[in-house]
C-alpha positions as CSV (number, residue, x, y, z in Angstrom):
1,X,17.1,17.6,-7.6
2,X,15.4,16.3,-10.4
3,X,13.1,13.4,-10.4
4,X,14.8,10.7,-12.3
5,X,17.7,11.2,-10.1
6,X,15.6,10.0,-7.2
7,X,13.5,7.1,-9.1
8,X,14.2,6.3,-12.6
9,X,10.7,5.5,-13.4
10,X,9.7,9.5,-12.7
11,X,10.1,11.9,-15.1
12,X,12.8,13.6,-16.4
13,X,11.2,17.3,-16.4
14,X,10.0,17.1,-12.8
15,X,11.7,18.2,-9.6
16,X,11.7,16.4,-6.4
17,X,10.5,17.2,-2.8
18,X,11.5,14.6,0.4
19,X,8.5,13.8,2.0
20,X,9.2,12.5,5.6
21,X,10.5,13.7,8.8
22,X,13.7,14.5,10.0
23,X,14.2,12.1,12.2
24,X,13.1,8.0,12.5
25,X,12.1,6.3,15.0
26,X,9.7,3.1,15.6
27,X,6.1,3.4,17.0
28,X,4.8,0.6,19.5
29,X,3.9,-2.0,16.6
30,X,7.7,-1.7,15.3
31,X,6.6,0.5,12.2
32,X,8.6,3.4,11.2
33,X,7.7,6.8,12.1
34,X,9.8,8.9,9.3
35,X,7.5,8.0,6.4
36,X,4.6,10.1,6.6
37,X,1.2,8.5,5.8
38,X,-2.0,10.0,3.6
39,X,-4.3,11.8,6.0
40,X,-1.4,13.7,8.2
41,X,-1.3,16.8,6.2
42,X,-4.0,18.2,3.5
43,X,-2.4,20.1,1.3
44,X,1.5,19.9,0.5
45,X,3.0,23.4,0.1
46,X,6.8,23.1,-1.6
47,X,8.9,26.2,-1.8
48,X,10.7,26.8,-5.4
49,X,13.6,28.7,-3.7
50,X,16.2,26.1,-4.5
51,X,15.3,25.6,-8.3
52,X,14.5,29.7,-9.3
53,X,16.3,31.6,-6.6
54,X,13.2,33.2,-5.4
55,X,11.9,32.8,-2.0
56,X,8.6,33.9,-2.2
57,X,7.8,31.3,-5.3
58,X,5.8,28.0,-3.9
59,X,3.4,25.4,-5.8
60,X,0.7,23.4,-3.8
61,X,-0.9,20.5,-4.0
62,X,-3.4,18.5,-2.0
63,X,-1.7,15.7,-0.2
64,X,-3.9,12.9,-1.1
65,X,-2.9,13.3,-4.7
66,X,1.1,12.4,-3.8
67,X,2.0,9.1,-4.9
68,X,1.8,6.3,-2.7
69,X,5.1,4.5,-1.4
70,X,5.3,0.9,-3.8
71,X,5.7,-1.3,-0.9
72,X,3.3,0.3,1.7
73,X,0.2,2.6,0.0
74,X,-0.7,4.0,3.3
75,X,2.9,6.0,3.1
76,X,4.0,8.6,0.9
77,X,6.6,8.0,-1.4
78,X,9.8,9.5,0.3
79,X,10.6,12.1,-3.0
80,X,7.3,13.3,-4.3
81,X,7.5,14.6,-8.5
82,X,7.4,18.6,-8.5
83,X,6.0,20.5,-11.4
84,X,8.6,23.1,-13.0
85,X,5.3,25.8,-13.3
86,X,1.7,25.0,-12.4
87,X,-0.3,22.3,-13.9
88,X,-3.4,20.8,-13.4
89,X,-2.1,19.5,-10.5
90,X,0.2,21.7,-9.0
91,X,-0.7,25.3,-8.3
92,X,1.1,28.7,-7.5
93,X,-2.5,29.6,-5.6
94,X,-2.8,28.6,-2.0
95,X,-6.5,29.4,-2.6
96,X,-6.9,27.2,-5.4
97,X,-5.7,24.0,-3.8
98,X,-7.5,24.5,-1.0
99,X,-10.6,24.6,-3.3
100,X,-9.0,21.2,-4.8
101,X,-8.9,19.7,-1.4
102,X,-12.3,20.8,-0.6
103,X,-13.6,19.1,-4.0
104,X,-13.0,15.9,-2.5
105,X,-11.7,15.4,-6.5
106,X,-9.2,12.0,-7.0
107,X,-6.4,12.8,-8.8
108,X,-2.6,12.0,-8.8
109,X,0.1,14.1,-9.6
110,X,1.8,12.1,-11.9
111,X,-0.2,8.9,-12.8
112,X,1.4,5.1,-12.8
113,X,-0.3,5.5,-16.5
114,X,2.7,7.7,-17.9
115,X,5.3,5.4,-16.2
């Protein structure tokens, strides 16, 4: 899917990856337990397959880059903007974003900036 079909405001060269889990639920405090929040995962791993037919074909990112849901910034956005190729901020190399991750740099992988 591309990007612009899940939020208009994304851009139009960008694929899409769904961020949250299968199924919902509600913790103790009522709050929802699909979404996931920053500091579950480190680094977001998204397999190509569906857009170039190859299944060995994945681009990484780190997870604290992903872009934060508008109404609650401790939650993920549900469809998270996916590079066509790497980019600065998308990578084919496991190795690489694991370096990124280990950087402790701040980054976002698409910025508010180029809305």
């Amino acid at each position: 899917m591309w990007a612009r079909e899940a939020y208009r405001y994304l851009p139009p060269d960008m694929y899409v990856v769904e961020t949250q889990r299968t199924r919902g639920g509600k913790d103790a405090s009522g709050n929802e337990t699909r979404p996931y929040r920053f500091g579950e995962f480190d680094i977001l791993g998204v397999s190509m397959h569906p857009s170039c037919n190859k299944w060995d074909q994945f681009l990484y990112t780190v997870a604290a880059w992903l872009l934060p849901d508008p109404n609650s910034s401790n939650l993920l956005l549900k469809f998270q903007p996916v590079a066509q190729a790497p980019t600065d901020t998308w990578t084919n190399d496991f190795g690489t974003a694991v370096e990124w991750f280990r950087s402790g740099a701040t980054n976002r992988i698409w910025g508010a900036q180029q809305r």
